[in-house]
C-alpha positions in Angstrom: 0.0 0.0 0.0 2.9 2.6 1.0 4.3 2.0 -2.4 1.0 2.7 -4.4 1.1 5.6 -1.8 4.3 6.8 -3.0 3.1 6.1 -6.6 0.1 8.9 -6.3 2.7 11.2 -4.7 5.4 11.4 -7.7 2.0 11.5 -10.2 0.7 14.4 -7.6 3.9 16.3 -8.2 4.3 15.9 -11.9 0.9 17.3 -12.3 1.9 20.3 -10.2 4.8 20.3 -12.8 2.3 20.8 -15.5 0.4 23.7 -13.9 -2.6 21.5 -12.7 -4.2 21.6 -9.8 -3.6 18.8 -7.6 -6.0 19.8 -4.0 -8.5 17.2 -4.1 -6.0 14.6 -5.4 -3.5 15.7 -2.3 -6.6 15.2 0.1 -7.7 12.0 -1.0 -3.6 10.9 -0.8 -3.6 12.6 3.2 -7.0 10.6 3.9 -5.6 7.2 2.4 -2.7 8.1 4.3 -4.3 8.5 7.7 -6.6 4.9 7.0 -2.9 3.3 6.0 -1.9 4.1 9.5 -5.1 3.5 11.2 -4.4 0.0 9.7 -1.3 -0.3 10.8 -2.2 0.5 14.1 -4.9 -2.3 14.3 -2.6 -4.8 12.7 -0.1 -4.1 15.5 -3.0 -4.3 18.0 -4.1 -7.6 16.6 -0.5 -9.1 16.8 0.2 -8.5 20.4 -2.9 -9.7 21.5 -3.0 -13.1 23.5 -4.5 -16.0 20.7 -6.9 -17.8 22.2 
């Protein structure tokens, strides 16, 4: 996912490069970011808890 992530952000800044404008495309990239994390977070959770 971080590399599709990363992906998006070089297309992001070549776009900007060409003069167009890139706001909604750089909000959608922050809230993919934040559920990557969120994920991330819950994976972490998920490993450290005691299996049953």
């Amino acid at each position: 996912m971080r590399g599709q992530l990363r992906a998006q952000e070089r297309e992001i800044q070549m776009l900007q490069r060409a003069g167009v404008a890139t706001a909604s495309a750089e909000l959608l990239l922050s809230r993919m970011r934040a559920k990557i994390d969120d994920l991330c977070l819950e994976r972490d959770a998920l490993r450290r808890a005691p299996t049953a």
